[in-house]
N, C-alpha and C positions, 0 to 999 in steps of 0.2 A: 527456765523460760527459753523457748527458743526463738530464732533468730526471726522467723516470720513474729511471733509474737512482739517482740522487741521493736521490726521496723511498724507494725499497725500501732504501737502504743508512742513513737514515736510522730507517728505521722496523726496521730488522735489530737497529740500536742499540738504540734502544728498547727493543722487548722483550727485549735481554740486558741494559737494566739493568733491567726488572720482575722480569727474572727472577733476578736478585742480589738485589734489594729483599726476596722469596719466600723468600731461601734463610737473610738473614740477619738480620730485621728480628727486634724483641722481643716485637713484641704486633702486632695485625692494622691499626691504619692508620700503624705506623712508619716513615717514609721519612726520617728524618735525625738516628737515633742515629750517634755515630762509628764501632761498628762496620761500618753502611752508607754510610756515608760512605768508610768506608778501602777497601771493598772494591769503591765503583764509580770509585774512584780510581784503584785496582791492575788493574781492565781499562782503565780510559781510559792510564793511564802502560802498560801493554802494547800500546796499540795505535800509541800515537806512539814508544815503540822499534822496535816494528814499520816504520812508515814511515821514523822517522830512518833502517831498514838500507838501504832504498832512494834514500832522497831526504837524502844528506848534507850537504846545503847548504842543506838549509831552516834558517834560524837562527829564523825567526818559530815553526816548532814547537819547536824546541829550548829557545827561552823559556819555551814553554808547557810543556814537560815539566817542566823544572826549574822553575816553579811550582806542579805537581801534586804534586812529589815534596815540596817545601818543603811543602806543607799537610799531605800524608800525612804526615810527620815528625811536625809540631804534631799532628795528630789523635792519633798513636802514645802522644805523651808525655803528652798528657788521660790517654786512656783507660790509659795505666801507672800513672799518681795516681788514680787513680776507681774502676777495676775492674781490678786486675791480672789476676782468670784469665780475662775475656774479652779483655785485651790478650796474653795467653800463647798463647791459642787462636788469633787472627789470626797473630802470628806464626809460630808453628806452620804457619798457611796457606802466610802467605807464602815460609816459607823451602820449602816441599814443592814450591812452582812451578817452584825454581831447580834 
C-alpha cells in the first residue's frame, strides 16, 4: 500500500467517525459522552471483524478487538446505571446491525 493510499484510507476513517460524532453527539461540541463513545467503537470492532474474516491469524488485532469489546461492555453498563433509555436506544442500534 502506498502512502497516498494509506493517508485517503485514513482520512475515509475520519470523516466516518465525524460523521457518528454528527449523528449521535448531545449538544454541538460533544465528542465523548458514552453514547459516542459506544458507537465509534461498534464501527471500529466492525471493522477488525472485518479484517479478522481475512487475516485469521493476526493475533495482535485480535487483542485489539477484544479490548474494544471489553470497553464497549464497561461503557454499556455506565450508560445502563446513568440513563437507561439512551442505553435502550443503542442497544436497539446494535442489535438492528445483527
Amino acid at each position: 500500500m502506498t502512502k497516498k493510499e494509506e493517508k485517503t484510507r485514513s482520512e475515509d476513517n475520519l470523516s466516518l467517525t465525524e460523521k457518528i460524532i454528527e449523528e449521535t453527539r448531545r449538544h454541538k461540541r460533544d465528542t465523548g459522552s458514552p453514547e459516542v463513545q459506544i458507537n465509534i467503537l461498534n464501527k471500529e470492532i466492525d471493522d477488525l471483524l472485518r479484517h479478522l474474516s481475512t487475516h485469521r491469524h493476526d493475533n495482535s488485532s485480535r487483542l485489539g478487538l477484544i479490548k474494544k469489546i471489553s470497553r464497549r461492555r464497561k461503557l454499556l453498563k455506565y450508560l445502563a446505571a446513568e440513563n437507561p433509555a439512551a442505553y435502550k436506544k443503542i442497544l436497539a442500534k446494535i442489535k438492528n446491525k445483527k
